[in-house]
N, C-alpha and C positions, 0 to 999 in steps of 0.2 A: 758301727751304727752312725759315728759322727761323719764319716766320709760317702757314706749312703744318704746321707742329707743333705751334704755338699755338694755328690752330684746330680743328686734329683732338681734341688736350685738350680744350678748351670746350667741343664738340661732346658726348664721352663722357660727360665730365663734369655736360652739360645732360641727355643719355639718362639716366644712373644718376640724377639727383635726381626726374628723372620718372618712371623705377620705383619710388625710395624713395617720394614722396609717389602713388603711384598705391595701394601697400600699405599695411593699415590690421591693428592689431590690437583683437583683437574678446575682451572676456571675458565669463566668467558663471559661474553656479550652476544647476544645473538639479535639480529639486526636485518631489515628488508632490503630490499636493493633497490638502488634507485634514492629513497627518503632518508633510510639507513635510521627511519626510524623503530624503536625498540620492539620486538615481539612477545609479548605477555604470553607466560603458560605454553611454550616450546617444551615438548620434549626431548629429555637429554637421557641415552638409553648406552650404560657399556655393553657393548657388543658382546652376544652370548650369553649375559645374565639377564637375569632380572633388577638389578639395581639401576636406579634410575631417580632423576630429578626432575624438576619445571621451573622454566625462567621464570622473574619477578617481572617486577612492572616497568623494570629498567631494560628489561630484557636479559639480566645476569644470571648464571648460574654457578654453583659451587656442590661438584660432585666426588666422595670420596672412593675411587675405586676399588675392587677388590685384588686390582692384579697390578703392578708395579708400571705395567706394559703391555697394552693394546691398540682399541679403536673406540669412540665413541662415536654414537648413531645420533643425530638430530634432526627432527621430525616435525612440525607443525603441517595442520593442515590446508592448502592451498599454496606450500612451497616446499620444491623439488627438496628430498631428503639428503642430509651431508652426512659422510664418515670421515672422521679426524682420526688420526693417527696422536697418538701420545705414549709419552716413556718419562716416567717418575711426575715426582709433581710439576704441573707445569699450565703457566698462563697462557691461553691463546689469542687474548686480544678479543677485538670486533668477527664475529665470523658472520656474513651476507648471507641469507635466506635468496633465492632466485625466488620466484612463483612458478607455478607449476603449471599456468595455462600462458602460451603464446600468444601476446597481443595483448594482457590483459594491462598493464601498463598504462600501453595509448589509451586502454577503451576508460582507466579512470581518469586520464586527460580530458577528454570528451563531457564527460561524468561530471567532472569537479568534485574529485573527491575530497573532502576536507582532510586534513590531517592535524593531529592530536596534536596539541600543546604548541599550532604554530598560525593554523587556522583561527581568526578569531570569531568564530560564532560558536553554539552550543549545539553540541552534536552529540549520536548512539549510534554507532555501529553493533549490527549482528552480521556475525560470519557465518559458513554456510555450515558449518560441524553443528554449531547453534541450532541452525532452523532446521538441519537435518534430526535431532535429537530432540528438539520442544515442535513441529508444526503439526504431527499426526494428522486426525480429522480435522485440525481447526481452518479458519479460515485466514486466506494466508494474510490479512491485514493485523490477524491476533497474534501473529508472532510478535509483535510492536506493543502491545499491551502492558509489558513491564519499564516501557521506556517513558522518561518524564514529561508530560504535556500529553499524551497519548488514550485516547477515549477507543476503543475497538469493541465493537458487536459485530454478532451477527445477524443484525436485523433481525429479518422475517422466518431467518433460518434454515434456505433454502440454499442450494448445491452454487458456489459462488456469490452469495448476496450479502456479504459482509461488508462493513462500514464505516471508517475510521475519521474521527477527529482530532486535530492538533491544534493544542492552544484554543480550544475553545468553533475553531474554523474546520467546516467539513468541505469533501476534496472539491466544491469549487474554487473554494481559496487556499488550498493545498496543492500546491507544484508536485505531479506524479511523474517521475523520468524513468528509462529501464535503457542502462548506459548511453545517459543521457541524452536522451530521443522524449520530447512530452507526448504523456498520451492521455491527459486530459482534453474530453470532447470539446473541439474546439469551437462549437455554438452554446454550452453551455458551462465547462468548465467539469462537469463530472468528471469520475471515472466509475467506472462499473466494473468492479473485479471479478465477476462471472468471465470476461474475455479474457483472465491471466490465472484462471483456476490452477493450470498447472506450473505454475510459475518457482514456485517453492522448490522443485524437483532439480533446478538449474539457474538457481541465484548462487551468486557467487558469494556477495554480499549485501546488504540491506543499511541504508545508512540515512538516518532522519537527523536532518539540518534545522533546527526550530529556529524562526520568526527571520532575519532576511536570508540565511544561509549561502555557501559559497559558489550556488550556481552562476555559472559566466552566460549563459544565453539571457536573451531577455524576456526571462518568466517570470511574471509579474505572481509571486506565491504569497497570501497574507500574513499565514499560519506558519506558513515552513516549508522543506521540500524533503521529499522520499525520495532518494536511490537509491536505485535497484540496479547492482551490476550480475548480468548474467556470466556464468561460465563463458569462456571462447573457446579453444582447443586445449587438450592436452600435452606436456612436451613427451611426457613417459607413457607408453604404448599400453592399451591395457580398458579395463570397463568394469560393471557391477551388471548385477540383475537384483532387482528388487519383488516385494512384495510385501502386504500386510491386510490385515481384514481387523474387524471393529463392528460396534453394535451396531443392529438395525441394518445387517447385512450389507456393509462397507466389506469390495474389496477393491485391491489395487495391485497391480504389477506392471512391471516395467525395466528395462535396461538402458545403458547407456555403454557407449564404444568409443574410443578413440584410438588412432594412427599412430598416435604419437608422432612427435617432429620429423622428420623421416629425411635419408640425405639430399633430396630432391627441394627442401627446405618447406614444402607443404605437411599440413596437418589437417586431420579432420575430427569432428568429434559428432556421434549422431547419440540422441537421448527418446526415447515413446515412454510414455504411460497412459495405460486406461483403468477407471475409476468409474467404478458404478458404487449404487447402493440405493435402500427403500427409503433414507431420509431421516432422520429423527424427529422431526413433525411430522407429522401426517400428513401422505398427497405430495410429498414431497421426491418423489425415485429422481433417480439423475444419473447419468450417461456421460462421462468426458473423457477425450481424449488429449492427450497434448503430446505435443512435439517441438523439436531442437535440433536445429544441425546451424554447423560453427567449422568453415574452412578457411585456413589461412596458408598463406604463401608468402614466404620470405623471396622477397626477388634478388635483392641484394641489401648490400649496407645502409643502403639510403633508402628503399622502399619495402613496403612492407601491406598486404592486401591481406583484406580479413571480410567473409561475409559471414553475413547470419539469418536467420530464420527459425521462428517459433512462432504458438499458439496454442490454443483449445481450442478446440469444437465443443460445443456441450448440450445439453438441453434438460431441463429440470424443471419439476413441479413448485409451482411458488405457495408461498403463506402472505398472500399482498395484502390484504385487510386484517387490520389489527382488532381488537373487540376488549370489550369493557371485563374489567378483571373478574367480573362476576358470573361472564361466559364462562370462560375456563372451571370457575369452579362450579358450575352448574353439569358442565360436560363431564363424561365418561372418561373422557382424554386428557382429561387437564391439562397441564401445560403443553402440552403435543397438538391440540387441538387447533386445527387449519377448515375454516368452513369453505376454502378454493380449489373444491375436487370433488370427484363424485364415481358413476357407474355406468359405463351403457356396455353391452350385452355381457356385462358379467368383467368386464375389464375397465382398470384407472384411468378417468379422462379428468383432465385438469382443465377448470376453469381459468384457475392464472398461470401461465408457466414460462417460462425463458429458454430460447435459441440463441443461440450466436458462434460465428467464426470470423476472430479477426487477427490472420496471422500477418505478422509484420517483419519484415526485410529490410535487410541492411547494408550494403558494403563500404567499407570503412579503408580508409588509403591514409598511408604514416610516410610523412615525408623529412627526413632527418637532411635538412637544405644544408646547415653546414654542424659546428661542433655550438654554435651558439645560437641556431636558428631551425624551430621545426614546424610541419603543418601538419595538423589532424583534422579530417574531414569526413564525416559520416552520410553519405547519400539514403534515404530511407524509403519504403513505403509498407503503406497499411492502406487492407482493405477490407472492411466488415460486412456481415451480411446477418441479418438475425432481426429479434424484438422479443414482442412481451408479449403473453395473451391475454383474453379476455374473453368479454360477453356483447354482444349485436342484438339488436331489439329491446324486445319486453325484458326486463328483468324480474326473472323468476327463483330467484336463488337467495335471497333473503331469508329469513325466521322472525316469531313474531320473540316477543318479552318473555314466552315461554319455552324456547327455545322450539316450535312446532312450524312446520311446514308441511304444504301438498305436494312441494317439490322434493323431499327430503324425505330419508331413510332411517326413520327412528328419532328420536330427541337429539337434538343438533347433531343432525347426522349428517353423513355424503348428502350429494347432491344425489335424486334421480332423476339421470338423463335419460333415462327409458320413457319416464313420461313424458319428456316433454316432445321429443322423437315422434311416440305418438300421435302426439296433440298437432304436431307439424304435417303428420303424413294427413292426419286429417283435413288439413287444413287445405287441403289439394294446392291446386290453382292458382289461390290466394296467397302461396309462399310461407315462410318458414315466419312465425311472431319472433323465434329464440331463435341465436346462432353462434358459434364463437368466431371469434377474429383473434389478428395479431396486427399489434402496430408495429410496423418497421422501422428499423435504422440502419439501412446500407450507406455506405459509405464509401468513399476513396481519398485517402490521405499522405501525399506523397510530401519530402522538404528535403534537406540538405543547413545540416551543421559543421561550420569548419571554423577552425581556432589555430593563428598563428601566435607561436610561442617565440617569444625572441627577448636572450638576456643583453639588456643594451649594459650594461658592467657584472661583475659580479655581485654587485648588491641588487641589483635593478634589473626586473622583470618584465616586458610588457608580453599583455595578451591582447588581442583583438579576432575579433569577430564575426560572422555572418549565419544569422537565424531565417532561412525561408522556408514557409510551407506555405500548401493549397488542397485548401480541402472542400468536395462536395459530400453533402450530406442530404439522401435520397428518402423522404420520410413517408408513407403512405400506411394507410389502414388493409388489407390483407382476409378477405374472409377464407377460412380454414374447414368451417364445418356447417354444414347447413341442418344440422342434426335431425334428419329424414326430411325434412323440405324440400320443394323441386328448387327454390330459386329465392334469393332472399331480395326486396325491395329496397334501392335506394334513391331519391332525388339531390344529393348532395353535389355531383358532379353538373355543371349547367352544360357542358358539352354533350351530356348525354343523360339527358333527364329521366327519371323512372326508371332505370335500367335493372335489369334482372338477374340478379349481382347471383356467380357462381364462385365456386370454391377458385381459389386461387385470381379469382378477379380483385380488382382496386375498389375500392369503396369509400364512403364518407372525409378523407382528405386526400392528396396527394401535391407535392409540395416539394422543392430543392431549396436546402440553404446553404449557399457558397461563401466562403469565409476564407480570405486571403492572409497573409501575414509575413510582414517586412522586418525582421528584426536586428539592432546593429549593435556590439557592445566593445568595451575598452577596458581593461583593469591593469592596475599598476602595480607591481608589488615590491617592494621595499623592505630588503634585509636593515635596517638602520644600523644595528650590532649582530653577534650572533646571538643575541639572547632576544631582541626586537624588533618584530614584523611589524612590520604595518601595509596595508594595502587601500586602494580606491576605485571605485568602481563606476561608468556611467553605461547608460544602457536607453537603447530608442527604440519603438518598435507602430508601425504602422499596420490596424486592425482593420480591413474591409469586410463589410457584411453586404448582400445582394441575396433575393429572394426572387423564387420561379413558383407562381401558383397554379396549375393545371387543373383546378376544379373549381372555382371559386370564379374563374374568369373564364370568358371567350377563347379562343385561341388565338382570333381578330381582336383582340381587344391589348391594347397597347399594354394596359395596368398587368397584364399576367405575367410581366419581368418589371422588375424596379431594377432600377441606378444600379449601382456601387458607393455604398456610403462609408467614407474612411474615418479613423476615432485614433488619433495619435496619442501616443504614453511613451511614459519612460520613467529610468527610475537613476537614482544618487545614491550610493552605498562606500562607506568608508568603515574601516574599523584595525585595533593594532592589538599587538599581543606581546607581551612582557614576561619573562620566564626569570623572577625575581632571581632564582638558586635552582638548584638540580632537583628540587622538591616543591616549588610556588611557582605558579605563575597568575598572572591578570587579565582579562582582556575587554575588551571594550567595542561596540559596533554601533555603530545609526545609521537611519538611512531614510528617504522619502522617494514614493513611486506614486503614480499616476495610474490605474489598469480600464483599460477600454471597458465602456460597459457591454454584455453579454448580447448575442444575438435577441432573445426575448427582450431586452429591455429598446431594439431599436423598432422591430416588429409588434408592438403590442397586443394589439388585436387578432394574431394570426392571420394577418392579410397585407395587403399592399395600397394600401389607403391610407391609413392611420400609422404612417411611419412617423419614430420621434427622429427626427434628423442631427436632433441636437443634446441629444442624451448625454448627460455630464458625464465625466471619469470619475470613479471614484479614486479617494484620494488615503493614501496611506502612512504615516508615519513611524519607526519602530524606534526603538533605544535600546540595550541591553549589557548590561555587567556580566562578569562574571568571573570565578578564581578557581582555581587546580590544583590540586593535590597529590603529589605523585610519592610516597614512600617507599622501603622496601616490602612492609606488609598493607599500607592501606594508599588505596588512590581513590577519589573522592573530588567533585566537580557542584561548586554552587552556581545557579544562576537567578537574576532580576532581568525582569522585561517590560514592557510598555508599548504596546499596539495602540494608536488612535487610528479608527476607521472613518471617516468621512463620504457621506452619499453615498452606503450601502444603495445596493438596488433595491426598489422597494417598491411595488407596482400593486395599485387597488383597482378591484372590479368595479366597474358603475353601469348602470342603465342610461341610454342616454332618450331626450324626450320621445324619439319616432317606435320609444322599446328596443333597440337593438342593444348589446350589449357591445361594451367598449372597457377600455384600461387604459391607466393613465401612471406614468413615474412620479414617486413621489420623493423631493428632496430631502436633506438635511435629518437622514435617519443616519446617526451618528452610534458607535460603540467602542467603550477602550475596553481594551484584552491585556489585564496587567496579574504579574502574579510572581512566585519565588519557584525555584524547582533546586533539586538534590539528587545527588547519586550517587554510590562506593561501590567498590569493590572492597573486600578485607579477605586478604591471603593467611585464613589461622595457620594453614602450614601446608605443606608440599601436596597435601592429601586434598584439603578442605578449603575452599573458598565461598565468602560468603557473598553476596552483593542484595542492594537494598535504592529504591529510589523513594523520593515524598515529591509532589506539586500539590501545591495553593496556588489555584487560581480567585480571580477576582474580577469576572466578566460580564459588565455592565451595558445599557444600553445611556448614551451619553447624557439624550436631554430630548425633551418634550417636540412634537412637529404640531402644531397648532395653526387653523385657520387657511392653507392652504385651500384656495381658489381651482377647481377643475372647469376649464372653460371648453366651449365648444368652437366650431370653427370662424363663427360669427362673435368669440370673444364675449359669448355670453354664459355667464357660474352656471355650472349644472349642478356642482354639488361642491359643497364643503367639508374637508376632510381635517380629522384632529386626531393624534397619535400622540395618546399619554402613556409613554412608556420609559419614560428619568428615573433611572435607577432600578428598574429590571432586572433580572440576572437574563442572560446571555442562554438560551437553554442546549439541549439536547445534546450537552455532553457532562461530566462528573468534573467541577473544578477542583476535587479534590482525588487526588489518587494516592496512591503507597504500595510496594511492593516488598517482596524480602525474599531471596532467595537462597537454598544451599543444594553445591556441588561440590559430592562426595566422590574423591575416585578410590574406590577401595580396591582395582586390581588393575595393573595396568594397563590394560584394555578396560575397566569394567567400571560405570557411575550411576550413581542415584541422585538424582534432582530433585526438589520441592521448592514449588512456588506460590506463592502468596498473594493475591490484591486484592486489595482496597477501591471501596470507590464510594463518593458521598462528593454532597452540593447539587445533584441531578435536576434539573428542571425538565417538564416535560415541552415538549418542540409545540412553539407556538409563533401565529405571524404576529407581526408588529402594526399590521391593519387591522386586527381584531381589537387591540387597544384604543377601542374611540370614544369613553367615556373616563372621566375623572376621576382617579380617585383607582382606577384597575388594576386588582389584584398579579401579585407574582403569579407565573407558570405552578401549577400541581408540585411540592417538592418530593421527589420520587424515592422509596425505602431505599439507603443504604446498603453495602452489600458486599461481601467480601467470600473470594474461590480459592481453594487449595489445588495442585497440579501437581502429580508424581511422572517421574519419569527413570527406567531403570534401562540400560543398557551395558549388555559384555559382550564383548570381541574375544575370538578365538579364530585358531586354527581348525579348519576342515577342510582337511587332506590338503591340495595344492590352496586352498580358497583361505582367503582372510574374510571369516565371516564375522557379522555382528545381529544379534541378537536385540529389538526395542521393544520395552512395554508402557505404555501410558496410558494415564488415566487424568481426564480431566472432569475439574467439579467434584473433589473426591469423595466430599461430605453431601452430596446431594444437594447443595443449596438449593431451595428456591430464590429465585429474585427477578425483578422487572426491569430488561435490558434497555427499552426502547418506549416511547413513549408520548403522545399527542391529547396534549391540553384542552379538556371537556367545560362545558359548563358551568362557572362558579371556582374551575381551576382546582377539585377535590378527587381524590381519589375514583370516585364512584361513578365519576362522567368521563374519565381520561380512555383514550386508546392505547391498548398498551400489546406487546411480546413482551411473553415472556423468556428467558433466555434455556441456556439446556440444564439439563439436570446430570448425573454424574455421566459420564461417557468413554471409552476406552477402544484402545490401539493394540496390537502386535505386531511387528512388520519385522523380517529376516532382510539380508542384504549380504550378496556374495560378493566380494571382486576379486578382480583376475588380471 
């Protein structure tokens, strides 16, 4: 018995030393190429099992194998997958991630992509596995929503019409790029993301720069800047098909293909999707299409050509008129309720709705001049063609306090456009009283960005510059429907008076505004140590504005082209960055900019008369701190900022004595945008990551505009204007936010996501010319309000296909709450104009690749 014990020991004891030496551990670094900076949440996968890890936030990994000797798989996505060989335990050092589209490099050259912990401004990157996994139905400005400084609605909640605030500033004072190309309107500084609906489908990555940010062109941004880098090519051969559907009869499919690199050194990558659905307001259907092709061609060592092209088309039913919160609940509809739609012969005809196609083109040339000197230069054009619709004539489409109408189908019902049809066809001879139109905005926008990069030492960087574009913007009213009318009347045009305006003819404006731009920059960058950046920035850029009026004037008449009136700016940006230890760092930025004021503030009156020739710049200052946290389980990023805005634009209506109405700029509307912002990640463990952002903001209007003089052209006061608005809050975005998120991977393909925000301090949007009495109340302050967001996705095999399976649900709890929001009478509740936002809402989408 005693030797049957002794060899049963032996026995175990020879098993366990052959599991312990059958086990190896395996470490590393896993690192991008090029920055060779760290990649968070790399998968590290031994070949053949399921065992597997994820790098930290160092990019480190430590995995115990189960076999003495093999291969390990590392995988992230958007770079080319590596297999290592390994045998017993063993260190491998730094291992280089490539990226896995061709060009994409250069294109964040172009871009200014900031980089972590070296860039000194405050920055959020989402990558494309991100916005593939959280964007479902939303709109694609709300993938941004959890990031600090970040206000996202969807407006009016109509197919494209979402709207986003940074730092208090919406995207006129928001620098929008899409690798690095701006495509904020350049007469007014918008952006309208109905033109990039499909945009989401082919971002690479999504990266918001708050307050001056690392952009090198000279874009004058208040708030911050948004980049958007799209996919370019694939280097590995290969594509997906997509699809998914969602309430209120959302569907969507689409594929994408690529080449792969190919020995010829070209590549191509083509991507479609089309996306209908009936809306989740009411009156809202929509129709989009978008597209993406990206070829590139390695010529040799030193050149390198890469085009691109993408857009939507789209067209969709809008919610343009907001209504007093007492509508909605009076309505059937409640918060769905859109009074911008109606019926004729039994089919949806939308009073407001939205067109547009503007797809924009690229080609992009990489010149690698020597080992210490290279040129990136993106040639561009966009050209748009679309608008908004409306209503012509009488306005028939109103309701009264009761919610009743003669033109309306029930208690704040559709419209009936049968009667008014009617009433038109009656009207023979006499033409149509009712009609719809559309205002246009065609366009043509061509420029060229190029950026010479040359290390003059190895500490010492210089960049420089050349920003030009030129754009015309073709703006005219559009009659669409004469709704049973032979011909609808207009005198607006003086070249052709009374005219018997038919569908698709020009009516009441037509109008060009040409809008030039010269931009030049220089930045210097300065390794001081390898632990201290520091860099400085100067930047010029020359704004011309010129106005074409074709109804307003003769054709002989001289005034029907003005000038060329140019508004020079520029801007000063310095800032450094200090990476205390392998876990702190510090950084620091200021900077002052001058930005040309906008076409409307040199045009006032929409004419060619009453030009301000001498419209000041407004003027910007920023400051911002900030510190970094990088451990092996928590990374964590605080920042302080300080926006002084100076001669916002700021333009009041007046009468002037003959009755004509006129507008006039008014100075010294000042606001600072100061506040604190947060953000972490916490890696509870290989499984579990948490992250969590807070902003306080603190966004004022500076100080009172009293007594200001409006004179006439004989220098005589028409009127006296007074703006009591010192110490205002800043409205129509939430200065407070918070978020919290957790991502669960419980299989390795397979995660559960919940997201959380916050939002409170909401002012509702008001002008700062309505404040011309003493003593005048803050904006409406708007209910507080906070959304849950689930999201579950698992990857499997099917058959040759790596498929993935997504479900989402946004709004999980049904919240009610009031997204958006225009300050009523008295600034209470009960006079405000408000949307309200959606209520719960949900996705399924499959996704094969091959």
């Amino acid at each position: 018995m005693k030797k049957t014990t002794q060899f049963l020991i032996v026995t175990v004891a020879l098993l366990f030393s052959t599991v312990i030496m059958a086990q190896s551990t395996v470490t590393g670094t896993v690192v991008e190429a090029g920055t060779n900076m760290p990649l968070l949440g790399a998968n590290v996968i031994e070949k053949g099992t399921t065992n597997g890890v994820t790098t930290d936030f160092d990019g480190n990994f430590s995995i115990n194998t189960k076999a003495s000797s093999g291969e390990i798989v590392i995988t992230f996505v958007g770079y080319t997958s590596k297999t290592i060989s390994f045998s017993g335990s063993q260190k491998l050092g730094s291992i280089t991630m490539e990226g896995s589209e061709v060009g994409l490099d250069e294109v964040q050259i172009i871009a200014s992509v900031a980089v972590d912990r070296k860039t000194p401004v405050a920055v959020s990157t989402v990558k494309a596995a991100d916005i593939e996994l959280k964007l479902g139905t939303q709109e694609f400005p709300e993938i941004l929503k959890s990031t600090p400084g970040v206000y996202a609605t969807k407006a009016g909640g109509g197919y494209g019409d979402g709207r986003i605030n940074l730092r208090g500033f919406n995207s006129e004072n928001v620098a929008v790029l899409i690798n690095g190309i701006p495509v904020n309107d350049m007469e007014n500084g918008r952006v309208y993301w109905s033109n990039w609906a499909g945009l989401g489908d082919v971002t690479s990555s999504m990266q918001v720069q708050r307050g001056l940010g690392a952009s090198k062109v000279a874009v004058p941004s208040v708030g911050g800047t948004i980049n958007i880098i799209t996919k370019t090519t694939d280097v590995e051969a290969g594509g997906n098909v997509f699809g998914s559907v969602a309430n209120d009869g959302y569907q969507k499919f689409g594929l994408t293909y690529s080449t792969g690199l190919m020995d010829n050194g070209l590549a191509a990558t083509v991507s479609a999707a089309k996306t209908t659905g009936d809306g989740y307001v009411d009156g809202t259907e929509f129709t989009g299409v978008s597209y993406f092709v990206n070829i590139s061609k390695q010529i040799n060592d030193a050149h390198k050509l890469s085009f691109s092209a993408f857009g939507s088309t789209q067209n969709h039913g809008q919610r343009q008129n907001s209504q007093l919160i007492q509508t909605y609940r009076n309505s059937e509809r409640g918060i769905k309720f859109n009074a911008d739609w109606g019926y004729k012969n039994g089919q949806v005809l939308h009073q407001e709705d939205n067109f547009y196609n503007k797809p924009q083109m690229s080609l992009n040339h990489y010149w690698t001049i020597s080992d210490k000197t290279s040129l990136s230069t993106s040639a561009y054009l966009s050209f748009g063609s679309g608008g908004g619709g409306g209503t012509a004539g009488s306005y028939k489409f109103g309701f009264d306090s009761n919610g009743y109408s003669d033109y309306r189908i029930g208690l704040y019902g559709p419209v009936d456009f049968d009667k008014i049809v009617d009433e038109n066809i009656a009207n023979g001879a006499n033409g149509s009283e009712t009609a719809l139109r559309a205002s246009r905005n065609d366009h043509t926008w061509y420029g060229v960005l190029s950026t010479l990069k040359t290390n003059l030492s190895d500490d010492l960087v210089l960049l420089t510059g050349l920003d030009l574009r030129d754009y015309k913007g073709v703006h005219f009213t559009e009659l669409t429907d004469l709704l049973g009318g032979q011909y609808f009347l207009d005198d607006s045009n003086v070249n052709n008076p009374n005219a018997a305006v038919q569908v698709g003819d020009k009516y009441s404006y037509y109008n060009d505004g040409l809008v030039g731009w010269l931009g030049v920059f220089s930045q210097l960058e300065y390794d001081v140590t390898e632990n201290f950046n520091a860099f400085i920035s100067l930047a010029a850029s020359n704004t011309s504005y010129k106005r074409i009026d074709y109804f307003n004037y003769l054709d002989s008449d001289p005034l029907q082209e003005t000038d060329r009136y140019n508004f020079f700016g520029y801007s000063a940006k310095g800032g450094a960055n200090y990476r205390i230890n392998s876990n702190n760092n510090i950084f620091a930025n200021l900077g002052y900019f001058e930005k040309a004021p906008g076409f409307d503030a040199v045009f006032l009156n929409f004419d060619n008369e009453h030009i301000n020739k001498d419209a000041p710049n407004q003027k910007i200052s920023s400051f911002e701190l900030g510190y970094g946290y990088r451990g092996d389980k928590l990374s964590a990023n605080v920042n302080l900022y300080r926006t002084n805005w100076k001669d916002r634009t700021e333009t009041v209506s007046f009468q002037q004595p003959d009755g004509t109405n006129a507008a006039a700029n008014i100075l010294g509307v000042n606001a600072i945008h100061q506040g604190l912002e947060l953000d972490f990640v916490y890696r509870a463990s290989g499984k579990l990551n948490i992250t969590g952002m807070a902003s306080f903001g603190d966004w004022r209007w500076d100080s009172n505009v009293e007594n200001v003089d409006i004179l006439d052209e004989n220098q005589n006061v028409i009127q006296t204007v007074n703006l009591y608005i010192k110490d205002l809050h800043v409205a129509d975005a939430a200065q407070t936010t918070m978020a919290l998120g957790l991502n669960y991977k419980f299989a390795s393909k397979s995660r559960l996501i919940l997201d959380y925000n916050y939002y409170d301090n909401i002012y509702a949007a008001f002008d700062p010319s309505d404040r011309g009495v003493q003593g005048a109340p803050d904006a409406w302050k708007m209910p507080a309000y906070g959304l849950f967001d689930a999201v579950v996705s698992h990857g499997f095999d099917f058959g040759p296909f790596d498929a993935t399976l997504t479900a989402r649900m946004n709004n999980v709890f049904n919240t009610e709450y009031i997204s958006d929001a225009r300050d009523g009478s008295g600034s209470v509740a009960s006079t405000a104009l408000v949307y309200f936002g959606y209520g719960r809402t949900f996705s399924i989408g499959a996704k094969l690749n091959f």
